[in-house]
N, C-alpha and C positions, 0 to 999 in steps of 0.2 A: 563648185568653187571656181569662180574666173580666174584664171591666168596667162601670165603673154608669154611668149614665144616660147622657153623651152618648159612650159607648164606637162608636156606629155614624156618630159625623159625620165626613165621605168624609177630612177635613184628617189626622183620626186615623189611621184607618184606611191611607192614604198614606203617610203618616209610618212606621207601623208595617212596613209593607209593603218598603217602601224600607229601613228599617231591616235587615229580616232577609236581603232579598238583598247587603246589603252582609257582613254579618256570613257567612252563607254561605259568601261570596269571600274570607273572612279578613281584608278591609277594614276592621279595628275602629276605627279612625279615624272614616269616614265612617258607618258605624252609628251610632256614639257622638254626632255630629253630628245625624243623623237623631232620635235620641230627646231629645238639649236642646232639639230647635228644640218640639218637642211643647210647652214653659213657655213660648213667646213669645206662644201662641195664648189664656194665661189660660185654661189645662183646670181642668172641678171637678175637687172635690178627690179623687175615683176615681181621676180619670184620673192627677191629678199622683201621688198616693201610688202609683199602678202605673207610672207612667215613674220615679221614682226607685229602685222595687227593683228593675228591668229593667235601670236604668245600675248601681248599684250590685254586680250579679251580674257581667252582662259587665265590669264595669273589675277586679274580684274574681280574672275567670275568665283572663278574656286579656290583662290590664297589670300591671304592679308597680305603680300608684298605689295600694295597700290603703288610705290614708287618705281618698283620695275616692270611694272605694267606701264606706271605712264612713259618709262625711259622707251620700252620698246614701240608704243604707239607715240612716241615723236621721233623716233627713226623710220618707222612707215611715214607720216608725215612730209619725215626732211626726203627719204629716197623718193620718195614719191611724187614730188614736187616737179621730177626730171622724166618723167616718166608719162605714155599715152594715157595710160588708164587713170581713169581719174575719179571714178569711186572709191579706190583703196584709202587716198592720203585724207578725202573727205568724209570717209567713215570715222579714221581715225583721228579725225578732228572733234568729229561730233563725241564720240567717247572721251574724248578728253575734259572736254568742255562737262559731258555727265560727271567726270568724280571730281573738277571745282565747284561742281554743282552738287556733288553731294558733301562735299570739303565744307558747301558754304560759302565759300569764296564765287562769288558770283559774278564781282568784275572781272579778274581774270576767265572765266567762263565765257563771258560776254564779249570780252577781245578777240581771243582764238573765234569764235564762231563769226564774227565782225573782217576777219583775216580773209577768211575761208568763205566766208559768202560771195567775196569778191570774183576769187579763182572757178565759182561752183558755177558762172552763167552758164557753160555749154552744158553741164550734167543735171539736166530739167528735176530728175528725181529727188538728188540730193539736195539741189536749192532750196526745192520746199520745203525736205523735210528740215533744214538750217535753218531758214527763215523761222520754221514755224517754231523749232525751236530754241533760239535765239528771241522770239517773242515772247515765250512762257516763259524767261528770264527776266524779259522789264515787267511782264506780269506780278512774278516774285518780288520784283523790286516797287512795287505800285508808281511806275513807268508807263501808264495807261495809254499815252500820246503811242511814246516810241513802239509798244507793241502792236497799236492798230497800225502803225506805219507799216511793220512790217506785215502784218498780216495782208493788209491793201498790196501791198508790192507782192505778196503770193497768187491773189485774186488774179491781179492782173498780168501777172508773165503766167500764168496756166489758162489765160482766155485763150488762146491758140493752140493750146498744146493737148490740155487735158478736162474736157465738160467735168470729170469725177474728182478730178483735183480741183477745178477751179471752185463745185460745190462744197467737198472738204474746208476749204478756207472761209468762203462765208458761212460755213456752220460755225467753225472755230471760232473768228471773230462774233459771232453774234453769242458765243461761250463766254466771251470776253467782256460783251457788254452786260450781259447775267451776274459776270463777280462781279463788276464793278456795281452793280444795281441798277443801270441804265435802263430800265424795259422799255422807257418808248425811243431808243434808238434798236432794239436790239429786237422788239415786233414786223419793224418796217422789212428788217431782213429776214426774217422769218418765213415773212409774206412773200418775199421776193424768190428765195429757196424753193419752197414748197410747189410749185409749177412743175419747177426744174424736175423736181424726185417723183411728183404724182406722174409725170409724163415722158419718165424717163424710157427708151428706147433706142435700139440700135443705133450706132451714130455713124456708119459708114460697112462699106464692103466688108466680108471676111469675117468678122465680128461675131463671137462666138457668142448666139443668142441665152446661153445660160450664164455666161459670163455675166452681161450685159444686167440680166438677172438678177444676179446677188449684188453686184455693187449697190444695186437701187435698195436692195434691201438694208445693206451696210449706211446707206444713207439716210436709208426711213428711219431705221434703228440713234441715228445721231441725232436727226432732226425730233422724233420723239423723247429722246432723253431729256432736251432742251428741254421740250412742250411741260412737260413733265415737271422736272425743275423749275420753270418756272412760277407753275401754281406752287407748287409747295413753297417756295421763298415768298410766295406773297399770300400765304395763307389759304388757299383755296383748295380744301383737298376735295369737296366734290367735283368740281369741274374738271380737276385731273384723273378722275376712275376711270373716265372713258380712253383716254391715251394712255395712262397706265395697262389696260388690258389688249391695249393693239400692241402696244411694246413686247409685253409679254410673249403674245400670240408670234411677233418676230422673231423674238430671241430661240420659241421653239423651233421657225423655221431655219435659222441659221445653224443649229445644233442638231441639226438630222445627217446622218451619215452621207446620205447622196449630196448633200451642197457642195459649192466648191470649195476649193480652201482658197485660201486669201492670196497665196502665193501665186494659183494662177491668172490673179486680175491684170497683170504685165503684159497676157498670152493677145491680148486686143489692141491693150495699147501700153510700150515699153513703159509711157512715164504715167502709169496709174500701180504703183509702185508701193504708195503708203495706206498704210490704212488709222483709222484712228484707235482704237483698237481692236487686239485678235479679238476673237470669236471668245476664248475662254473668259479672256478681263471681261467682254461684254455680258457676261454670265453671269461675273460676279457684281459687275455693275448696276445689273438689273434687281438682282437680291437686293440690294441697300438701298436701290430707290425704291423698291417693296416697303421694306423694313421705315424707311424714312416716312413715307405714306401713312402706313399701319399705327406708326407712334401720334403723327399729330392726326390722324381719325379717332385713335384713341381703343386700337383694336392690339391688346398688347401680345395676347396668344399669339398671335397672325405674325407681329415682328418677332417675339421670340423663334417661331420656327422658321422664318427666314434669314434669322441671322446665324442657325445652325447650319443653317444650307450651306449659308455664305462662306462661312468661316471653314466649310468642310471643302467648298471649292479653291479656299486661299490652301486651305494645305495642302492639298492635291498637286495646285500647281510650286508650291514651295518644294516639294518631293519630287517634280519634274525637274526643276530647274536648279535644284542644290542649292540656292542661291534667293536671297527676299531683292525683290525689283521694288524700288521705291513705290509706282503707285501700286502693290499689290500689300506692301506696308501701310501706307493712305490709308487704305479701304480697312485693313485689320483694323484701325485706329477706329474710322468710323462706327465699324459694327458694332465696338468694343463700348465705345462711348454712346450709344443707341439702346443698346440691351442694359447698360447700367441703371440708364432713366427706365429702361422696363422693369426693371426688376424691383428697383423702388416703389414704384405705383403697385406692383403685384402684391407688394409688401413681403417679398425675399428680399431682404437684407443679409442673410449670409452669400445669396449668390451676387447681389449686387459689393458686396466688400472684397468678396474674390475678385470678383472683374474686374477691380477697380486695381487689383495686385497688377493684373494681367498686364490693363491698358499702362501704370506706371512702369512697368520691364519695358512694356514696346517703346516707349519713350523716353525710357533712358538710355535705351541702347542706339539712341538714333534722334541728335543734335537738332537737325532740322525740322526732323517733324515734333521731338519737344517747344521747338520755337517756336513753331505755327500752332499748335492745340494746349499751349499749356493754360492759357484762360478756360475755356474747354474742361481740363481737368479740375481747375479749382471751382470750377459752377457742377461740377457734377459732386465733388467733395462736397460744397454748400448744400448741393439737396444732399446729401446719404445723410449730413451732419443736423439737417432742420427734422427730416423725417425721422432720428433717434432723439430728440427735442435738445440738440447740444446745439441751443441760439447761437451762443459766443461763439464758438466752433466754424458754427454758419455764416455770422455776419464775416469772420475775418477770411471764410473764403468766396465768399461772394466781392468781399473788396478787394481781394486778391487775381478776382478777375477782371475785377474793373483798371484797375492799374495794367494788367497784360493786356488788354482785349484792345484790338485792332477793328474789330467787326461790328457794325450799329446793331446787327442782330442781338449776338449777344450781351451786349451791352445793355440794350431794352431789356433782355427776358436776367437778366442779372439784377439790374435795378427792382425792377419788379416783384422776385424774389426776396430781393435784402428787404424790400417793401414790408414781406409775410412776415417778415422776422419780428422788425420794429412794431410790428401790430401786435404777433401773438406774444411779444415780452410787452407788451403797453409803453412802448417809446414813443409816445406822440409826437412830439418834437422833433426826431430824429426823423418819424414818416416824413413831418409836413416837409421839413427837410427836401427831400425827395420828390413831393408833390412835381414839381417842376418835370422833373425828367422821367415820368411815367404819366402825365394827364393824357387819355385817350386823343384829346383833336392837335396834341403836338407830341405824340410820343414820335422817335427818330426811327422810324420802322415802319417799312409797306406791307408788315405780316398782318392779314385781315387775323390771324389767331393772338398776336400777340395785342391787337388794338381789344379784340375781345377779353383778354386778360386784366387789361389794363382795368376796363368797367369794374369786372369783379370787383379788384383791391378796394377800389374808389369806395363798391355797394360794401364791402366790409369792413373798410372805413365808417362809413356811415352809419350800420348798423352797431360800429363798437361806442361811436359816438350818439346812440339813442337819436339818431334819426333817419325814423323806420323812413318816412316818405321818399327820401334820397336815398337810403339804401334800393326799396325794390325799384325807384327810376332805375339807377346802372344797374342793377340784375335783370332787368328786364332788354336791357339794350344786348347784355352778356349773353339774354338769349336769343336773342333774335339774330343774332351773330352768327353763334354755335349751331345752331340750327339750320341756317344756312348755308354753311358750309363743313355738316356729318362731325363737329369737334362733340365729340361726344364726351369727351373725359373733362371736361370746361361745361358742359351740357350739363352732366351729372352734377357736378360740382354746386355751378350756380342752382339749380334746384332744389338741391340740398341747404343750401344756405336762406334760400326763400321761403322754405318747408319751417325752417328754424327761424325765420323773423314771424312768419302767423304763428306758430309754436309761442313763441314771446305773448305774442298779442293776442292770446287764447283764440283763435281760430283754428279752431281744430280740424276741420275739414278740408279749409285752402292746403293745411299745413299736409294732411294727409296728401289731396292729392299733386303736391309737388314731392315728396317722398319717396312716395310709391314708385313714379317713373324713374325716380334717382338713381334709388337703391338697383333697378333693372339694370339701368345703364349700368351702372358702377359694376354690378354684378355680369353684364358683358365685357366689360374693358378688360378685366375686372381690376377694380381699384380698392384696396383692402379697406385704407382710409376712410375713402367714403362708405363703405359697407357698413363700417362700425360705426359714423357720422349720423348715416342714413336710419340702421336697425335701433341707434339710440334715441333718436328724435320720436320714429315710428312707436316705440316701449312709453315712453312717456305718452301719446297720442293717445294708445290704448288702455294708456291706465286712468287716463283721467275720462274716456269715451266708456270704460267697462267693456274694453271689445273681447269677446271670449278668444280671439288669437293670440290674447297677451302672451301665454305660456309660451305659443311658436316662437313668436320674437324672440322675445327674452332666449331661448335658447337659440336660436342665431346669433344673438350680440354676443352670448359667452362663446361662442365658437369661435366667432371671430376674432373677437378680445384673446380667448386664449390662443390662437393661433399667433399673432400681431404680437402676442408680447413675449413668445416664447423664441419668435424668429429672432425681434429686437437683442434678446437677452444675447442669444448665441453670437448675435456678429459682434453686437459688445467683448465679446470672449477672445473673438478672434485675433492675433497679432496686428492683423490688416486695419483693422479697425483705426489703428493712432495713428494713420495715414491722415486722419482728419486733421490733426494737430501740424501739417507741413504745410507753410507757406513760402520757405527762401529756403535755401540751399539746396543739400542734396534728399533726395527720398529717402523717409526711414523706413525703408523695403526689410522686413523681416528676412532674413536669410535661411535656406532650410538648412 
């Protein structure tokens, strides 16, 4: 802990001391104690500006009083203002500006850190980390300008100071052009990065070469998250396996006992200071871009046990830290809302209605991130509600995301959805309706998976409307798509549905052999659905061929059938279930 001048008298020191073994022991009480009595003793004003953001943090971290948390870190602020040190009052500015920021209250957030950027030129560390966070606030606010503004103004006041910082920033910003959807602003940087990181080395005397070491990895690990990210937002999960498994191989490297810890990357150079995240978050972050992977490859076992991983390293660190850190809530959200669509497809519907209890607690207990994923929730309601065939159920939560939804992503694979509805209730009109905002050469989305989606609906349009030749053109483009890029559960799908147009048209044999690979696929992903889609088409195939397999099949389709509808039954049963019925107000969260 830094302190000025009389930071070594024994009263301090005790105090402090005493403090931290109470805090320790979870006694925040008596901690908290320990640090007011610190002002009885008339401390300069170091000391007092470092005893106020230390009560301020702890009452932050471990009480609901957020008001006298924030009283005490605006008196760090105010003494601090007078004072050499100049980290104390800019810590406690940036905290402050966190709980407007978790208030919601975002312009005030944005002031205080606007204040305070001013004062921060000479403390190289702090500015950036101001800047950078002062920029994920016009972020939030979809401020796109203002945020590269300031991100550029981090680039460039770390060109002299810090190679690792000044890389940090153009990773960020080019993070930046990723949400916004920019890819060909956000490649150029990419390309411009990656030199810096492949070739990264000692950058002067003294410099401790293992140091030097893991920052590069710190940074390969960022610059591949991106890479990574990237294919999946635009659909390509083959191309992303190969970065996806360097990622990996890093994250092992960074979680080996011998690495450094982050803390000492200062030991080279003072102002390499921040990091994007610890090592742990990175742990968890790489689980969900697993898990993210796994779901649009269409490998649902793989995201299921990654999202057990994941969700086992969120608690871990939740039991470290006493305390949920907003992006470590993010991430729950995510896993949460990932495993639900798994669970669906696997045809667990009693674990997918649980989960579904889960992700509603975590977002009702936390404003903001209700705000940002509640569309989110009403598309995952829409499928739990299509896949127990409750249409009504489903169109009104599929329109209930459309109405929340901020994002062209979900918006396409929303649309698209309400699409399946109008088809399998025979709403024509209501489809053609929609034609417009889901045709593959103008849908609002650079997802190669979701343009491949699109096809299908079309080819099952056409097929509900008896015209086979339009249908297998889009199933055919549907596969040529999926194929392309490993979507296997779209793969299966359309062959399934192409097995069932020769099936129509007594071509027994086409029909077999699109079947057969379906039913594999489907039986890898594995997708209950299509299992019993696939085993039914295959039973009629063999009944009218006289294949002596008949009897197999047939007893696969009842398997499946009785498994599918005994799940169905029970989450029917469940409380959780009439979740599907919420579109405005509050959650009809069953209470235990």
């Amino acid at each position: 802990m830094q302190v000025g001048g009389q930071g070594s008298e024994p009263w301090y020191l005790a105090l402090l001391g005493m403090a931290e073994n109470f805090r320790q022991k979870n006694n925040i009480r008596e901690s908290v104690r320990c640090l007011q009595a610190v002002f009885s003793f008339k401390p300069a004003p170091e000391i007092e500006a470092q005893t106020h953001l230390q009560l301020g943090k702890m009452l932050d971290i471990y009480t609901n009083n957020k008001d006298l948390a924030k009283n005490h870190l605006e008196q760090s602020c105010y003494i601090g203002t007078n004072i050499s040190q100049e980290d104390i009052k800019l810590e406690a500015a940036s905290l402050i500006a966190r709980m407007y920021e978790r208030d919601g209250n975002l312009g005030n957030a944005r002031q205080v850190l606007e204040r305070y950027l001013q004062l921060s030129q000479n403390c190289p560390q702090w500015h950036i980390r101001l800047l950078l966070q002062i920029s994920s606030i016009h972020l939030r606010l979809k401020e796109y300008d203002a945020a590269h503004g300031y991100l550029q103004s981090g680039i460039e006041y770390s060109r002299s100071k810090s190679r690792y910082m000044t890389c940090l920033c153009m990773l960020t910003k080019t993070m930046l052009y990723l949400a916004e959807k920019k890819f060909a602003e956000a490649n150029p940087l990419l390309q411009q990065v990656s030199p810096e990181i492949e070739n990264w080395n000692s950058g002067g005397q003294g410099e401790d070469p293992v140091l030097v070491q893991a920052q590069k990895e710190y940074l390969l690990i960022y610059y591949l998250v991106l890479q990574v990210c990237y294919y999946l937002m635009v659909g390509q999960v083959k191309s992303s396996k190969g970065i996806l498994k360097q990622l990996q191989t890093s994250i092992l490297t960074i979680t080996t006992p011998d690495f450094p810890k982050e803390a000492n990357f200062a030991k080279n150079n003072p102002y390499d200071q921040f990091l994007w995240l610890s090592h742990d978050q990175l742990c968890i972050l790489v689980y969900l871009i697993t898990v993210m992977h796994s779901m649009q490859g269409g490998n649902m076992d793989k995201a299921e046990k990654y999202t057990e991983k994941g969700i086992q390293q969120i608690q871990k660190q939740q039991s470290y830290q006493q305390t949920n850190s907003p992006l470590i809530s993010f991430f729950h959200v995510m896993f949460m809302e990932h495993i639900i669509q798994c669970r669906i497809v696997q045809g667990k519907k009693v674990g997918a209605v649980r989960d579904i209890r889960i992700l509603c607690t975590l977002l009702e207990g936390n404003p903001m991130l209700m705000q940002n994923h509640r569309s989110q929730l009403h598309t995952l309601l829409g499928l739990y509600a299509m896949s127990q065939n409750c249409l009504n159920d489903a169109e009104a939560q599929f329109n209930a995301a459309l109405r929340t939804s901020r994002e062209t992503e979900l918006w396409s694979f929303a649309n698209l959805n309400l699409a399946i509805v109008y088809l399998r209730s025979n709403r024509i009109p209501e489809f053609q309706g929609l034609m417009p905002r889901i045709s593959p050469d103008s849908l609002p989305s650079s997802s190669h998976g979701l343009k491949a989606a699109a096809y299908y609906i079309h080819g099952l349009c056409a097929y509900f409307s008896n015209n086979v030749s339009e249908a297998k053109r889009y199933l055919r483009e549907t596969l040529k798509m999926s194929t392309a890029e490993d979507l296997n559960r779209l793969l299966a799908t359309s062959l399934a549905l192409l097995g069932h147009v020769f099936l129509t048209q007594g071509v027994l044999k086409e029909s077999n052999n699109m079947v057969t690979p379906a039913l594999q696929l489907a039986s890898k992903v594995p997708d209950l659905a299509v299992q019993v889609w696939c085993t039914a088409i295959l039973k009629e195939v063999y009944q009218m061929e006289g294949n002596p397999k008949l009897h197999e099949v047939e007893g696969q389709l009842n398997n499946f059938r009785n498994a599918m509808t005994q799940d169905d039954f029970a989450a029917t049963q469940l409380p959780e279930h009439n979740i599907i019925l919420w579109t405005e107000g509050e959650f009809p969260l069953p209470r235990n």
